[in-house]
Steps between C-alpha positions, in 0.01 A plus 500: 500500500614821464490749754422894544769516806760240608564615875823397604481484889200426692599720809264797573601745231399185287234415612362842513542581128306142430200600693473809353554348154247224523261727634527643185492212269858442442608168507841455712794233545640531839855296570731462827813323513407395856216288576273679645324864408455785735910604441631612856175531681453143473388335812441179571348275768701320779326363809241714450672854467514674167885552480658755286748342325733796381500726749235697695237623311274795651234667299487884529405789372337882476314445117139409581492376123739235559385409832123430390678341144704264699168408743339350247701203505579448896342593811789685698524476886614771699864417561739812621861447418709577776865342513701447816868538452751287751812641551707246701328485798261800447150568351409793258148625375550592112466737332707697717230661751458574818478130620840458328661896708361389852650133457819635398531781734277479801296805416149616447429794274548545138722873599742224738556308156546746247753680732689217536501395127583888420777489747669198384480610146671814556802319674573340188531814300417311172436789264521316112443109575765310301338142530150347628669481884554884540239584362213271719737621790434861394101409468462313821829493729682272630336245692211461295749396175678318712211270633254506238646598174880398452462153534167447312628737222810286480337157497249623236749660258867241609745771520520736769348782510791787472533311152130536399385863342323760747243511238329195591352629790367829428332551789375297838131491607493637849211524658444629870149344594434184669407333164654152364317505178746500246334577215310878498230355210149498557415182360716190656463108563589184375272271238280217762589150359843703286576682136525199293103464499532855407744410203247223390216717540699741305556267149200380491422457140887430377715193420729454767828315451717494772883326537478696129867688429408767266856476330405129392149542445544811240778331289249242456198708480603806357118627378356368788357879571410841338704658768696385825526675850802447675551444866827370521855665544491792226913373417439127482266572250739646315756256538700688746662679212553847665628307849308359765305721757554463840233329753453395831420158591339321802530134630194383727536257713150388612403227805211366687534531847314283799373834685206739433698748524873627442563853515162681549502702246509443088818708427832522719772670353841417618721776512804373632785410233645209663153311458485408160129506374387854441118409681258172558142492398228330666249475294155413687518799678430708157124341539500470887530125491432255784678171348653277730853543326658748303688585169786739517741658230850620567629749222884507378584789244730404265676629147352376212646316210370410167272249565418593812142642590501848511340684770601859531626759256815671579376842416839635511621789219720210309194262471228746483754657198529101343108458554442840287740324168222182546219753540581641134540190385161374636285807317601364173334155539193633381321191607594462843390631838774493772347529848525417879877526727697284252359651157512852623812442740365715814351401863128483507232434781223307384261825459714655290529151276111491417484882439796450275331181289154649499727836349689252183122315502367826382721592268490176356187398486 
């Protein structure tokens, strides 16, 4: 059969783009080299608990259009995201609020904590921040980079951080209220029974093919479709000709445990560089569970290789200079759509995804 769209990924941005394409009559081809759909939201069922297999996923976000578009295909519970960070043998609130000030310093009022943070900046007399460690020492001081930023920041990126650039963190969310809700969106919660029934939900309507490569399947198919959307990595499509870009990657290591419950909370950062996972997940607690046993993820940053699967752009200038060669390259195939993190080589939360699909669905369609 031939096909309107061959959609090569069936993560969200994927998935997206098909609903809004067979809504319209189009008929689509969705492939994944993995076996499953639903990309990184993927979840899947262990001993009862809808576990997020790559990474903690958190729905959120301030667009009432893509709250009520995204409702249509889950019910959402109320879930509040509000991490715990252990540094050796202390506890921290995040974001950095007053929970996280009267912990560290034994102190009450939000004037007590910004005095102290203003004081300790100003004894480090960092005027023009050369690297990322002067300048989150010039945003929060001392002891809060020490305990809740150096390590994390150098388990996330593997190089320490007077060798990372001060770009990266532009600024640090302070806030001076009692308030551990991370996110500041209006809309927030996590999917009841997961996002793949979301994905499914989603393509409705198309061929699915999954353990599909789309390197394979086009040299033998090559007028499979009218036109292709692309969620993969924007330079393995092109062969790496230009160079590869630059990711991060992330090994999970996931277990069942005998006990209802582990760590009492769903995220725990560890911020401490001599432990060697960046944070664990336990995943029931995203839906409030009450199983008798547990599921829980410990995260490991890593550099990525070719081959490896990529997790994070490195937005720095060099790559974000490499990405803009492949982004010329990309407008002249006329016939293909390159969307989501990989295809358009830049971060996104999962709001920003749909919004960005339902955008290319409109101009396509």
């Amino acid at each position: 059969m031939k096909y309107d769209f061959l959609i090569v990924g069936a993560g969200l941005f994927g998935a997206v783009f098909a609903e809004q394409a067979v809504k319209k009559g189009y008929r689509c081809l969705v492939i994944d080299r993995r076996d499953h759909i639903a990309g990184n939201i993927y979840t899947e069922e262990i001993e009862g608990i809808q576990v997020h297999r790559y990474g903690a996923h958190i729905f959120h976000t301030s667009d009432r259009k893509i709250w009520n578009y995204i409702n249509q295909f889950a019910e959402f519970n109320n879930y509040i995201n509000s991490p715990i960070a252990v540094y050796k043998n202390e506890t921290y609130n995040l974001p950095f609020n007053m929970n996280t000030f009267s912990r560290m310093w034994n102190i009450r009022t939000p004037q007590e904590a910004k005095d102290i943070i203003a004081s300790q900046i100003a004894e480090l007399h960092i005027t023009d921040p050369k690297n990322l460690e002067e300048q989150a020492l010039s945003l929060a001081g001392r002891d809060v980079y020490e305990k809740l930023i150096k390590g994390y920041t150098e388990k996330q990126w593997g190089r320490p951080c007077t060798e990372l650039p001060s770009f990266i963190i532009k600024r640090l969310p302070f806030r001076f209220t009692y308030n551990n809700n991370y996110f500041n969106d209006r809309y927030q919660g996590i999917p009841i029974g997961g996002y793949t029934a979301i994905a499914a939900k989603m393509l409705q309507g198309c061929e699915i093919r999954t353990n599909t490569d789309y390197f394979t399947f086009i040299r033998e198919n090559p007028d499979v479709a009218d036109r292709i959307v692309f969620t993969g990595m924007i330079d393995e499509y092109f062969g790496y000709r230009l160079g590869a870009l630059q990711y991060r990657s992330v090994r999970f290591e996931t277990e069942v445990l005998d006990t209802d419950n582990y760590q009492g909370n769903a995220v725990v950062n560890y911020t401490d560089r001599d432990v060697l996972y960046t944070r664990i997940i336990e995943h029931k607690h995203f839906e409030f569970g009450t199983q008798p046993k547990t599921v829980i993820s410990r995260e490991y940053s890593s550099e990525w290789r070719v081959g490896m699967e990529p997790y994070y752009p490195v937005n720095n200038e060099e790559n974000n200079a490499l990405y803009r060669k492949y982004r010329e390259l990309a407008d002249r195939e006329k016939n293909v759509i390159f969307g989501g993190r990989l295809g358009q080589y830049r971060y996104y939360d999962m709001d920003k995804v749909i919004a960005a699909a339902m955008e290319a669905a409109d101009a396509a369609l």
